[in-house]
N, C-alpha and C positions, 0 to 999 in steps of 0.2 A: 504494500500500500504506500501511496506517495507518502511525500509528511510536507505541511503548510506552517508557511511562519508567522506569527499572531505578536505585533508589541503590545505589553500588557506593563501602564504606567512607566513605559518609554523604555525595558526591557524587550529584547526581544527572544521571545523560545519558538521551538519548533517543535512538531506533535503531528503525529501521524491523520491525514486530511480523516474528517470526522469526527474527530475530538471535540469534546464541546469546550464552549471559555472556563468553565470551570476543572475541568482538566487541565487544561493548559497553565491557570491560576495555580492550580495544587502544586504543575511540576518546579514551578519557582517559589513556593513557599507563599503566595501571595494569598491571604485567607479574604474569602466571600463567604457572610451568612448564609446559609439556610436552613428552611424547616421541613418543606415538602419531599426536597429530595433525600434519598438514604441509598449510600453505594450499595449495602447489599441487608435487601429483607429476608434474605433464603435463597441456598443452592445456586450464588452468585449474579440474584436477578433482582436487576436496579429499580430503585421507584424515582420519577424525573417528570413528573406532569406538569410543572412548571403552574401549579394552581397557586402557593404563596404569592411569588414574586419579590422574596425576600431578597434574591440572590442576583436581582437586576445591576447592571452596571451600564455605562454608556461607552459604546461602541460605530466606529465608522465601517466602513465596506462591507457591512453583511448587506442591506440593503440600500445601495449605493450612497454617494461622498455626504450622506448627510448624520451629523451624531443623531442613534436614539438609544433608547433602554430598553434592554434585551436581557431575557431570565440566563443567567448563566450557564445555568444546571440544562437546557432543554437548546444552548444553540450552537450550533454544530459550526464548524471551522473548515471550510471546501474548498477555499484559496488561500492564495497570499494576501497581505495588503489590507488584512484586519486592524483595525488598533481597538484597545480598548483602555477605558480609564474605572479602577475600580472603586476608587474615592472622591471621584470628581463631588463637587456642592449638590448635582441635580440626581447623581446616586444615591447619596447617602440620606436628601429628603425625602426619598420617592419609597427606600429601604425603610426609613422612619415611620413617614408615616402610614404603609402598609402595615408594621407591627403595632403602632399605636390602632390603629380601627380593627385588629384582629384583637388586640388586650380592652376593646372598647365592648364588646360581645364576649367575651370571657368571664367566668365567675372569679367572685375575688377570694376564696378559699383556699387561697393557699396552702396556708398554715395543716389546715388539718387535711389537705389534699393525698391519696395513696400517692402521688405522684411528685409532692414535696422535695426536692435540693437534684430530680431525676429528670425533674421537667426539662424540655428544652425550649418550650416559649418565657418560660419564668427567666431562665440562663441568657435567653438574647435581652429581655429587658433590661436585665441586670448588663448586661455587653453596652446596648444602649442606654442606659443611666436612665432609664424612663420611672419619672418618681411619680406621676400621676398621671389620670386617664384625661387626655385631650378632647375626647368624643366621648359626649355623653347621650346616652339614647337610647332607645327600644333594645332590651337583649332576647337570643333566642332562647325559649324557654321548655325545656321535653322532661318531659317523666323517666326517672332512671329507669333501665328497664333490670330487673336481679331476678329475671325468671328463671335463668341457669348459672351453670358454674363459671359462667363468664357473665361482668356488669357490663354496661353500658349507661353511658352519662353522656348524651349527645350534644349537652352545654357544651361539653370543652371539648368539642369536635371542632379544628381548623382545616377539615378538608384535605390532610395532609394527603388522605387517597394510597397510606401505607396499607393500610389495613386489609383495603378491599385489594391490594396488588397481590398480597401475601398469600390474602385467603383464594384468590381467582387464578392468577399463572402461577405461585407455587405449588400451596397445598390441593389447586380445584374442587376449592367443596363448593365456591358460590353462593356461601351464605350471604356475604355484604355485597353491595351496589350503593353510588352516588342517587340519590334522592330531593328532588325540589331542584327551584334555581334560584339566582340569584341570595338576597338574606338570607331565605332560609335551608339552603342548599346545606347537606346533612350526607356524609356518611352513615347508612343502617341497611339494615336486613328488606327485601322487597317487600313495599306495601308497608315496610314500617312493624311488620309484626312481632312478636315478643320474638327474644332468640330459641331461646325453647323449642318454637315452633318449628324452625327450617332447620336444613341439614347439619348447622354446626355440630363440628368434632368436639371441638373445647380444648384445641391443641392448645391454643395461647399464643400462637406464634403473631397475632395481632396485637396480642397485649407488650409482648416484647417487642413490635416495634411503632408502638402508637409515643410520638413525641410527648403526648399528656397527659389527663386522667380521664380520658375519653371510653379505655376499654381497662377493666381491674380485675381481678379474679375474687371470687367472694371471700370474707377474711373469719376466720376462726380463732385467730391468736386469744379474742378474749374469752371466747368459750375452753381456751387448753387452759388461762388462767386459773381461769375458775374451779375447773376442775383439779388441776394441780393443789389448790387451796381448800378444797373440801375432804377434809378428815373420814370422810365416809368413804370416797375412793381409793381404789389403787391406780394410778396414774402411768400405764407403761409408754415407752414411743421406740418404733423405727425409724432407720433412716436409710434412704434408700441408696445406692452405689454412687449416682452422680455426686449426689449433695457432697461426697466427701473432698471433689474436688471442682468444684464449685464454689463454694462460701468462704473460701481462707482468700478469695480475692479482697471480699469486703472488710478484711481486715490485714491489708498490707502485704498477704504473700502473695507468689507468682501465680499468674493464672494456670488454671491447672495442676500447680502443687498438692499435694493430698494432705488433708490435716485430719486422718481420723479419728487420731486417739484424741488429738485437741478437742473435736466434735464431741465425742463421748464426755468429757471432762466437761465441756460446756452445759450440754445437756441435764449432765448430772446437778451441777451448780442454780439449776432453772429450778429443781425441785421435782424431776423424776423419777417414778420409784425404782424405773428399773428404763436401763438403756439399751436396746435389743440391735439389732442389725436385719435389714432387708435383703443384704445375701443371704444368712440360711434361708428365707425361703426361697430365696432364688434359686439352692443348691435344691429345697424338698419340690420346687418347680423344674426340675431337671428330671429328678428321680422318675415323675409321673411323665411330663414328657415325652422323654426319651424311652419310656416303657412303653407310651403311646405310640410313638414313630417306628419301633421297632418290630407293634403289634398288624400295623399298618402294609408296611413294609412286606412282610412275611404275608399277609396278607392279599396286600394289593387292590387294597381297597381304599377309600375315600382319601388318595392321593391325589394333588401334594396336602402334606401337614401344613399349616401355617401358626408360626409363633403367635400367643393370645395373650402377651404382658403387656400391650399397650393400649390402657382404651381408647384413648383417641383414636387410633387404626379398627378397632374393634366398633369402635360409633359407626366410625366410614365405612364400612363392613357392611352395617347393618342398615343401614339409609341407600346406600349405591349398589352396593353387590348381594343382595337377596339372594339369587340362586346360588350364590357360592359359601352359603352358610354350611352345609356339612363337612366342608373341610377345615378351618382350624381347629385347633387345637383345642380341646373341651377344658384345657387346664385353668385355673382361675390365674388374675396376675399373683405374682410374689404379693403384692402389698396383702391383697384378699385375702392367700392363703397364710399368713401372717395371722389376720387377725382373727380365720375361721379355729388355726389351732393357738395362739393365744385365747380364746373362749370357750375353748372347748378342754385341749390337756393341757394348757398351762394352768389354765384359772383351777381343776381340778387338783393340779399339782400342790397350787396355794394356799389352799382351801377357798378360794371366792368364789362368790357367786358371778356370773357371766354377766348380770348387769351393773355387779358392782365395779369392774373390772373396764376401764376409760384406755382403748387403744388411739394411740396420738400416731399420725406418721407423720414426715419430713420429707417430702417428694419434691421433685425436679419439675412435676406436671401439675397443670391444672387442671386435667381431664381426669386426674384421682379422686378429685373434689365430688366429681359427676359418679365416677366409677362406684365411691364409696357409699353413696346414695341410691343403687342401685336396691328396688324393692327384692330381688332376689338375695342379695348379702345381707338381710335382715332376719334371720331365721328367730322364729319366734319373737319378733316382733324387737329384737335384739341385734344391733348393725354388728357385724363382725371388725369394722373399723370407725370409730366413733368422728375425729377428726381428722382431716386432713390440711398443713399449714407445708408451705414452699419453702424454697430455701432459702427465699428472699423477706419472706414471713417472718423466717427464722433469724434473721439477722436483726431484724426489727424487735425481737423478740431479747436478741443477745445485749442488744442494745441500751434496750429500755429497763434491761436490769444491771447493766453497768459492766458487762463480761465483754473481754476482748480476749478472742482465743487467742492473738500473741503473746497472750503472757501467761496462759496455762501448761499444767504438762499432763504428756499423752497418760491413757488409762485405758485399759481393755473393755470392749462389749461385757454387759450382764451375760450367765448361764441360764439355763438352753439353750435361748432362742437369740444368743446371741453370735456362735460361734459358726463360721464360714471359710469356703474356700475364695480359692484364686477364682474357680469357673465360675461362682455367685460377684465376684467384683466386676466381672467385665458386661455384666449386664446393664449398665451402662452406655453402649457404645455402640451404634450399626456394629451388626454382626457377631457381637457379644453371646447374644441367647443362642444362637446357631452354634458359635463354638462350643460355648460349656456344653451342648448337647451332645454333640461331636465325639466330645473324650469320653461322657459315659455311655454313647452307644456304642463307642469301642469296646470298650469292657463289658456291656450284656452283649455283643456275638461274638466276642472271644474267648472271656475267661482271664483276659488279662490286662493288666493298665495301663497306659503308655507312661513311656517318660523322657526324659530328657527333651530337644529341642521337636521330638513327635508331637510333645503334646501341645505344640503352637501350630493350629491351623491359619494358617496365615493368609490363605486365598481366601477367606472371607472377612479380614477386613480389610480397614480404609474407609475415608467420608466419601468416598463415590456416590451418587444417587443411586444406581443401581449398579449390582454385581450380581457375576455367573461364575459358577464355580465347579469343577468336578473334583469331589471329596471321594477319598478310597479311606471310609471308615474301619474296613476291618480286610482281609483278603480275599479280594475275588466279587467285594462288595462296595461299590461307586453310588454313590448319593449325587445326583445335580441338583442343585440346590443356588435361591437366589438370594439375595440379600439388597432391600430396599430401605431407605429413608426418605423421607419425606411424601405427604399424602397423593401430590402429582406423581411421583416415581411410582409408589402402593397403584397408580390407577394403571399405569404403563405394564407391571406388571400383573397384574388382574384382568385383565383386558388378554396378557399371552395365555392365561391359564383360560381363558374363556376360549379362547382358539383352539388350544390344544394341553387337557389336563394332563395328558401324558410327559410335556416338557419338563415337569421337576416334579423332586418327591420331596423337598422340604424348602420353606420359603419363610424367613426372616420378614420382618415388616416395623417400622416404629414412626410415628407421625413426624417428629420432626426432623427436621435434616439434620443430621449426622446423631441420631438415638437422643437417649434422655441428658445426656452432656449440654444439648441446646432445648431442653425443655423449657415450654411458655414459661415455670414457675423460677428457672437459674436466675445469679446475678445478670444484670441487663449486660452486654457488651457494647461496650461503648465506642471500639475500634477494633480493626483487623480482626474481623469475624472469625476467617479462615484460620489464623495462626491462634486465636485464644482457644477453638475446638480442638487443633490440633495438637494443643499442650495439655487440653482434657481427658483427652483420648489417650494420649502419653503416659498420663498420671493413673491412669486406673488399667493398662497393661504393666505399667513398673510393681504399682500395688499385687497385680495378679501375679508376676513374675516372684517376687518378694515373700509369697505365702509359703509355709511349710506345706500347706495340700492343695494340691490343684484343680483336684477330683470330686465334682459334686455327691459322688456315692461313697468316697472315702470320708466324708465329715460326722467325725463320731458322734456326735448331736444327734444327726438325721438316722445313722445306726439305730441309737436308738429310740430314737421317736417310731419308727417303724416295727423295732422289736417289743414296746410295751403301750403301742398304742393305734397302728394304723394297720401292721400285720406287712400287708407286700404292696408295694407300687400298683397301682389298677384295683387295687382291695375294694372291697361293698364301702368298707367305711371311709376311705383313702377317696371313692367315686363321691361319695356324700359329701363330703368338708373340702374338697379339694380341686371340685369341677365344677362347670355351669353347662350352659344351654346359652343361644344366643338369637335374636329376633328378629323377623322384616318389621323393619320401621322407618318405612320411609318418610320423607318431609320435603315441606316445599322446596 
C-alpha cells in the first residue's frame, strides 16, 4: 500500500494512504480527544462513527484549499498535501463546546455513579477544566431498565454507538440498535423493550466498553455484607480462575500477574468463613465431562460434545441454536457445581443446614449473575449459589474496607473445596476447559497419566477467535476438536456443525474473546487490549505449570468426594447435583 504524507501542526509524518488523522496524530505523539471512538471493543474491531465529534480538528486538502473541521477518528488520509492543525482557537471551541452540550444532558451523579474516577466523559471535563454547565435545559429522561443481569440507565447514554458495535459485529446477538433522532437519539434494545426480553447473552462485553454508567451489571456487594455480618450465617465464597489474575492490576501489580494467595488473604480479612477455590470444581467438572465425552465417543452418538461453563454461550445456545441443544454438555458450570455440592456435602459435613449456609462467588462474568438465578439451581426453593459479585465488585469491596492486597501475605484455599489442580486453573482461558479434559480422557482410555511436556496440549491454545485442532488423546484415538471465543466466532462455528455434525467430536466455546480473562465482570483495560490478555493468559499457564498436580482426576479432594459421597462420575447422584437440561428460548 502507498503511504501519504499529512503535516500535522507543521510536523510532517507519513502513514500508509488510508490512515485516518488520528492515526497519523498517534504516530507522532500528538494527543486528540475522544469519546466515541475505541481502537478495539473485541477481537481487534474498531468503533469510529464519528457521532461525538470530540476529536475534530481543522484541516486543508481533504476537501479542497479550504480549512474545515473534520472528526479525526473517521477521516481517512488518500493523498498528499493534507495539513492539519490540532489546537488551532476554532478546534479547540468546537471540541468544547460539543463536550459542554453533551455534560449539559448528562446526570450530575457522579459521586455515587458505578462508573465514578472510570468515567471517560467525567476525565475529558476534568482534561477541559469545565467547572460548570454552560447549557442549561431540557435533559433526556428514561427509566432505568434492571430487568436483567445487565442495567441500563439511558440518561448517560452519549451515543458512543460502543455498545451496539460490540454487541452487533463482534458478539452478533443484536440485542442493541440506535433509537430516535436527533435529542432524543438513545442507544437501546429495538422498540425500546426491557433487556430481559431480547436475545441478550449478558456477556458484559458492553459494559466493558461503555465510556459511562450507561450499561452496569446488577450489584450484590451489599447483600454479601450483610450476610457476612449476620451471626446466623455461615458465609463461604469462590473464586473463580480469572479473578486471580485479574485484580492485583487494581492494586499496582502487573497485568496479569497472579496474586492468589494474596486473594485468599484478602478474602479472608472481609470476614469469610471459609475461602474455597473455583478450580476444584473445575477439576469435579472435568471428572463428569470427560466421563461424558468418553461415553459419547465410544458411543457415537450426540456428537460433537460442546463445553457448558459458560453461560453466556449457553444463553446464545438457547435463543439462536435450538436444534443444537442435544449436544452440549449436560454438565453444570464449575461455579453451579460449587454450590450444588457446597449445599449438599459440605453443609452436611458442617453440620448446617443448606439455607443457612450463604454461597458468595467472585466471577470474571456477568452472565453468572443471570446463571445463578436460574429457576433450575434452586432446588427446593434453595439457590445453590446465593451471590454473585465480579472482580471488579471485588475490588470495590477491598476497598471500602481499607485492604490492599500489596501489603498482604499469601495463604492457602480452605479444605475441601478448596484444593485444585493445574487442569482447574487454566479454565480460564480459550481453550483451557478443552485441555484439562484432554489429560483426563487420556487417562480413562489408557490406564495411564501423562507427564512431563505430554501433558501440554498446546494446539488448542492461543486468543485466536477460532481454532482446529487434531488431538491424538490416547493411541490410535484423534479427537478434532475446535476451540472458539467470542459469541461471533461461537456463531461461525455452529453454523459448521449445522453443515456437517460429523466435522468435530469436541468443541470448546466461551463468550468472550479470549475466555473468562476478558470477562464483562474483569478490571476494565484501559490500553493494549491485546498484550494485557496476553499476560493473562501467561499468568494462569505459569500458575498451571507451577502446581504439584496437573490432573483433574488426581486431586485428592475430588478422590474423595467421589469415594464418600457421589460414588462414580455419570453416578444417579453425580447426574442429580451435577447436570442440567437446557431450553428453546428464543427472543426478539
Amino acid at each position: 500500500m502507498a503511504n501519504v504524507t499529512v503535516i500535522i501542526n507543521g510536523t510532517k509524518v507519513e502513514v500508509p494512504a488510508g490512515s485516518t488523522i488520528l492515526d497519523a496524530a498517534n504516530k507522532i505523539n500528538v494527543h486528540i480527544p475522544t469519546l466515541c471512538y475505541c481502537p478495539d471493543v473485541g477481537c481487534g474491531t474498531e468503533n469510529k462513527p464519528a457521532s461525538c465529534r470530540l476529536c475534530v480538528v481543522e484541516a486543508t486538502g481533504i476537501r479542497g484549499p479550504r480549512k474545515i473541521l473534520v472528526p479525526a477518528c473517521a477521516t481517512p488520509l488518500a493523498r498528499d498535501g493534507v495539513e492539519v492543525w490540532t489546537n488551532s482557537p476554532r478546534a479547540l471551541k468546537a471540541r468544547r463546546t460539543v463536550l459542554e452540550l453533551l455534560l449539559s444532558d448528562h446526570p450530575k451523579d457522579c459521586l455515587t455513579c458505578t462508573k465514578n474516577q472510570d468515567c471517560e466523559l467525567q476525565k475529558l471535563a476534568a482534561e477541559f477544566g469545565i467547572r460548570q454547565i454552560k447549557y442549561a435545559g431540557e435533559m433526556n429522561q428514561f427509566d432505568v431498565d434492571e430487568s436483567a443481569a445487565l442495567m441500563r440507565d439511558l440518561s448517560k447514554c452519549v451515543m458512543c454507538r460502543r455498545c451496539e458495535t460490540v454487541c452487533n459485529k463482534v458478539q452478533t446477538v443484536g440485542a442493541l440498535t440506535g433509537n430516535g433522532r436527533g435529542f432524543g437519539a438513545k442507544v437501546g434494545t429495538a422498540s425500546m423493550i426491557p433487556l430481559a426480553d431480547t436475545s441478550c447473552t449478558f456477556c458484559g462485553q458492553c459494559a466493558n466498553v461503555c465510556p459511562t454508567g450507561a450499561i452496569t451489571g446488577h450489584n450484590y456487594v451489599n447483600n454479601v455484607w450483610k450476610a457476612i455480618h449476620d451471626p446466623s450465617k455461615t458465609v463461604i465464597v469462590q473464586t473463580a480462575p480469572a479473578v486471580r489474575v485479574g485484580v492485583g492490576q487494581e492494586f499496582g501489580f502487573k497485568p496479569g500477574e497472579p496474586v492468589t494467595g494474596k486473594l485468599v488473604s484478602g478474602l479472608r480479612m472481609l470476614g469469610f468463613d471459609k475461602v474455597f477455590d473455583t478450580d476444584f470444581s473445575a477439576d469435579l467438572t472435568i471428572m463428569e465431562e470427560g466421563h461424558e465425552l468418553v461415553e459419547r465417543v465410544k458411543a457415537g452418538k450426540n456428537l460433537p460434545i460442546l463445553t457448558s461453563c459458560c453461560p453466556g454461550w449457553i444463553n446464545f445456545l438457547e435463543h439462536h441454536y435450538p436444534d443444537l441443544l442435544d449436544i452440549p454438555s449436560s454438565c453444570k458450570s464449575p461455579q453451579q457445581m460449587f454450590g450444588a455440592i457446597a449445599k449438599s456435602y459440605y453443609a452436611e459435613k458442617i453440620g448446617v443446614k443448606p439455607e443457612d449456609l450463604i454461597v458468595v462467588s467472585v466471577m470474571p462474568c456477568q452472565a453468572k449473575k443471570y446463571e445463578a438465578a436460574r429457576p433450575e439451581f434452586a432446588p427446593n426453593g434453595v439457590r445453590d449459589v446465593d451471590y454473585v459479585v465480579t472482580t471488579r465488585e471485588l475490588v470495590a469491596m477491598f476497598h471500602e474496607a481499607g485492604i490492599n492486597l500489596a501489603n498482604l501475605d499469601d495463604s492457602d484455599y480452605d479444605s475441601p473445596l478448596g484444593e485444585s489442580t493445574g487442569a482447574g486453573v487454566i479454565f480460564g482461558v480459550t481453550g483451557g476447559v478443552l485441555e484439562a479434559a484432554l489429560r483426563s480422557v487420556h487417562t480413562m482410555l489408557t490406564g495411564e497419566n501423562l507427564s512431563g511436556d505430554a501433558i501440554n496440549f498446546r494446539a488448542v491454545r492461543g486468543l485466536d477467535g477460532v481454532k482446529e485442532a487434531k488431538v491424538e488423546v490416547a493411541p490410535g484415538v484423534v479427537v478434532n476438536a475446535a476451540i472458539c471465543s467470542g459469541l461471533g466466532n461461537a456463531r461461525k462455528v455452529l453454523d459448521m456443525v449445522r453443515a456437517d455434525r460429523s466435522r468435530f467430536q469436541a468443541i470448546e466455546i466461551m463468550a468472550c474473546p479470549g475466555g473468562c480473562i476478558n470477562g464483562g465482570g474483569q478490571p476494565l483495560i484501559k490500553e493494549d487490549r491485546a498484550a494485557t490478555l496476553q499476560r493473562r493468559m501467561e499468568g494462569l499457564y505459569a500458575e498451571d505449570a507451577g502446581k504439584p498436580c496437573r490432573l483433574s482426576h488426581e486431586n485428592p479432594d475430588i478422590k474423595k468426594l467421589y469415594e464418600e459421597y457421589l460414588g462414580t462420575p455419570g453416578s444417579e447422584k453425580a447426574h442429580h447435583l451435577l447436570h442440567t437440561v437446557y431450553h428453546n428460548n428464543p427472543r426478539a
